[in-house]
N, C-alpha and C positions, 0 to 999 in steps of 0.2 A: 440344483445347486447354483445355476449363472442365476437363477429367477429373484432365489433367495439371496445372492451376494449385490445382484442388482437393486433388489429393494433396501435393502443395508445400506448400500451405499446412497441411494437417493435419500434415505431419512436422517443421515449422517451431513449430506450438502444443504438441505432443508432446515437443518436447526442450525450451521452453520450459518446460512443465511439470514436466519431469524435471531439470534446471537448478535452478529456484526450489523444489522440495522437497529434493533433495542440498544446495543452498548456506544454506537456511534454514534446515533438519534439524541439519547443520555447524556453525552459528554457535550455534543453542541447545542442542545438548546438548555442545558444546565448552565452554560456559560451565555449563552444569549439571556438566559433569563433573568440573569444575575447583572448583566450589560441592561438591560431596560428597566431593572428596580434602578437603576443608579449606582452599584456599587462599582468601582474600578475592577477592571481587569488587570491582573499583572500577564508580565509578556509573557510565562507559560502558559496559561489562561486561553491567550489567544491565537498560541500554537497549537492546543489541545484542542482549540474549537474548529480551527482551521483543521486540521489533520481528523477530526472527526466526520466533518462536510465532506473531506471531496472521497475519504473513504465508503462514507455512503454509498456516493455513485461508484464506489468500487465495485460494491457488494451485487448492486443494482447490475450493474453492466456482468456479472457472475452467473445471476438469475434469468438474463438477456440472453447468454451465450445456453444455458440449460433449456430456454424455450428455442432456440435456432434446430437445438440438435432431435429434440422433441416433435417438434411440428414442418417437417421439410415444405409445404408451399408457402409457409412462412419465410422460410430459408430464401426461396427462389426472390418472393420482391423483396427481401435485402438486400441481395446481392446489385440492384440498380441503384443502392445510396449506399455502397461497402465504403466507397471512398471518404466520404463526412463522419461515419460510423465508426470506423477504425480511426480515422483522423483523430478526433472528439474522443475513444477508448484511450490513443495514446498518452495523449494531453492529460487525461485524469491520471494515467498510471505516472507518468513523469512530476506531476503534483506532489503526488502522494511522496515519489517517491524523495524531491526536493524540501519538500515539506520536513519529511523526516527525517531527514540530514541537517534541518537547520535545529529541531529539537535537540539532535546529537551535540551539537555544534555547543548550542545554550547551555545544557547541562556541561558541556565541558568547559566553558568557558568560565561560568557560577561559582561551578564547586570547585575544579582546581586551582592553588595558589602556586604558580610560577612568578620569580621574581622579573623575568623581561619587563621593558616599559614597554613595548608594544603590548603585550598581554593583557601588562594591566590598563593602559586604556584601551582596549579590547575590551574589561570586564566592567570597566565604567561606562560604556556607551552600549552595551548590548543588549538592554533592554527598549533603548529608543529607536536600536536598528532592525528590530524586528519586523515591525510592518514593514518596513521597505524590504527587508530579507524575503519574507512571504510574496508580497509585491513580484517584484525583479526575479525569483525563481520562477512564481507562473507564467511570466514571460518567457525566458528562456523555455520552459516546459511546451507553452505552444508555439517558440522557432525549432524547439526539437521535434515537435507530433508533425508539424507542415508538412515535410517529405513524404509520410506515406499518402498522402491523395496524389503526392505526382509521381511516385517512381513503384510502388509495391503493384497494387493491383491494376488487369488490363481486363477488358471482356472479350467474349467471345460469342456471336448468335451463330447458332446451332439448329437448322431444320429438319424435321422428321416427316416422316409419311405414313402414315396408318395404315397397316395391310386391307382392314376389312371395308372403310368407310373411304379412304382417300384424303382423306383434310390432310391438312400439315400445319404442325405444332412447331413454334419457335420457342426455344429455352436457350436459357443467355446463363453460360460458361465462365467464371469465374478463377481466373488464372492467377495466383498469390507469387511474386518473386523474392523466396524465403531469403535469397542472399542478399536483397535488399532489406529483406525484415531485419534479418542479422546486425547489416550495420548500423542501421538507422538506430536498433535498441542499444546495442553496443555505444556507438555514441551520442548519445543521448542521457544514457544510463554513467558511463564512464568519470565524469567530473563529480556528480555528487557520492557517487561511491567511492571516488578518492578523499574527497571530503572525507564522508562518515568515517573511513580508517583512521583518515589523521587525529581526530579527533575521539576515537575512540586509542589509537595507542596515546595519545593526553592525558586519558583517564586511566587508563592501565600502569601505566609509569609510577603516579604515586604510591599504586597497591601495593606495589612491586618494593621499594624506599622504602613502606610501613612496613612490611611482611621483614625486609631485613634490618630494619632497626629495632621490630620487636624482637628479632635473633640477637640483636647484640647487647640491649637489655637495654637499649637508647627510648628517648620518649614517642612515638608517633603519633598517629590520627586520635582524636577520644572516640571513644564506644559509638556517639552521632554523628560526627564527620566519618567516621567508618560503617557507621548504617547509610546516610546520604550515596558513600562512593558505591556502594555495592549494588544499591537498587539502580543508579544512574548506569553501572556497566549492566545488570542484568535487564533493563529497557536497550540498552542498544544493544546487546549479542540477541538478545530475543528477535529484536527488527531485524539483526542482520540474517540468524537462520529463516526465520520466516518470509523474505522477501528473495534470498536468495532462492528456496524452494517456487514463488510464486513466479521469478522470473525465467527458472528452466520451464514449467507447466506450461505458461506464455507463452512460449516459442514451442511448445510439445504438441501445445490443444489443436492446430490447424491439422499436423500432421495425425494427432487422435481422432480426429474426428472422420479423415479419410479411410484408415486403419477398419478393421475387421474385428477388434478385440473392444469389446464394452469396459475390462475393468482399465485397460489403458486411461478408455476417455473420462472412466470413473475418477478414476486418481488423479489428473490434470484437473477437472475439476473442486476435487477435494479440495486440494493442495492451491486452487486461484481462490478459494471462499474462505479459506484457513487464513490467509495473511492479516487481510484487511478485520477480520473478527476477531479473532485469537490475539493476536498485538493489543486489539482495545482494550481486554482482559487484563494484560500486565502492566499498562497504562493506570485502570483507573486503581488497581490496586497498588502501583506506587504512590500515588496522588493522594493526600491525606482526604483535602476538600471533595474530594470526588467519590472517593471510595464511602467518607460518612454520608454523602448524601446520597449515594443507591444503596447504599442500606437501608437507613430512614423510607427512601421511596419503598424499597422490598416490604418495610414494617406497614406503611401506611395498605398496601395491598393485600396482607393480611385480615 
């Protein structure tokens, strides 16, 4: 029964992985490719392309963590570069995750119509402030990843002695300071996920004004402005269940993997390969441009 739910579940993180590299791979170099015939990118364009890249190395670093647990003298000379490794993991999860709060951000700023003047040139400039948005997040994201090479991980060498022959084997002990991990994701994490609230109750607010003005028999959204609003909140509750799932695993997988119980580390697993792939999914199916073109691709692979 463990053998059969262990291979289950390895074929389930396997296509997972294969998923979130086709569908990622897909989205950025459909927008590169589109960037070197010459045609413009608009700024979702070049959110989508960005938030496709660094989720790659999401998926990558998922497959990475699947060979550490797989192969233990693997494990042992990581552990001499845990600090650059985990550094460099952090830094792409804080990307991703900045990343996707400026998508949230755009979508809310595009489609709703708030009468503030700050808003509205808010909605006049936010297509120019995007690279820099992109920009200025990855930065932040690696003054947030910094901390763990200096405060999480410490070593420790460890000598043995062999009863039969006498040599002695040195292995080097890797000691993780989770209440360091804690805060460092905590804050790190904390600003852009206040972000994405705000501007997901933005989006909500309207629904909410249509839903009772269609009560009172008043005019609201048309039938497209009420398709736009809906795929816009179901792209961000979608990110926000999936990443909130990806960020409990994250802080779970250390402790999974010390653990006794396989489907523990199974599901930490599942669940860090699920975000990065699965999100791409409801991505390119809101995306008109995206979606007819992996189709087309689908057709021409026929």
């Amino acid at each position: 029964m463990h053998s059969a739910l262990f291979i289950f579940s390895l074929v389930i993180i396997f296509a997972l992985i294969f998923i979130g590299l086709f569908l990622n791979g897909f989205i950025f170099m459909k927008n590169v490719i589109d960037w070197l015939q010459g045609k413009r990118l608009q700024s979702i364009d070049i959110i989508m392309a960005s938030l496709g890249s660094v989720r790659i190395i999401l998926v990558m670093q998922s497959a990475f963590r699947i060979f550490l647990v797989i192969f233990e003298e693997f494990r042992n000379l990581v552990k001499i570069y845990a600090d650059y490794i985990i550094t460099a993991q952090e830094f792409v999860e804080f990307c991703s995750l900045w990343w996707g709060t400026v998508l949230c951000v755009f979508y809310c700023v595009k489609i709703t119509n708030y009468s503030s003047s700050l808003f509205i040139k808010l909605k006049m400039r936010i297509s120019g402030m995007v690279p820099r948005l992109l920009l200025g997040s990855m930065m932040v994201s690696l003054l947030s990843s910094l901390p763990y090479g200096w405060c999480v991980n410490s070593f420790h060498k460890v000598n043995s002695t062999h009863i039969y022959n006498g040599t002695i084997t040195e292995k080097i002990h890797l000691h993780i300071n989770y209440v360091s991990v804690h805060i460092i994701i905590g804050v790190g994490s904390f600003v852009p996920f206040l972000i994405f609230c705000v501007a997901t109750f933005f989006l909500v607010v309207p629904l909410f004004k249509h839903t009772q003005n269609m009560s009172n028999n008043n005019i609201g959204f048309t039938k497209d402005q009420l398709d736009v609003l809906l795929i816009a909140i179901r792209n961000m509750v979608s990110f926000f269940i999936f990443y909130i799932f990806y960020f409990i695993s994250g802080i779970l997988f250390p402790l999974s993997v010390q653990s006794d119980s396989p489907v523990f580390l199974l599901l930490c697993l599942i669940f860090l390969v699920a975000y990065p792939s699965l999100h791409s999914v409801v991505l390119i199916m809101s995306n008109v441009k995206l979606k007819q073109s992996i189709i087309d691709a689908l057709h021409c692979l026929k």
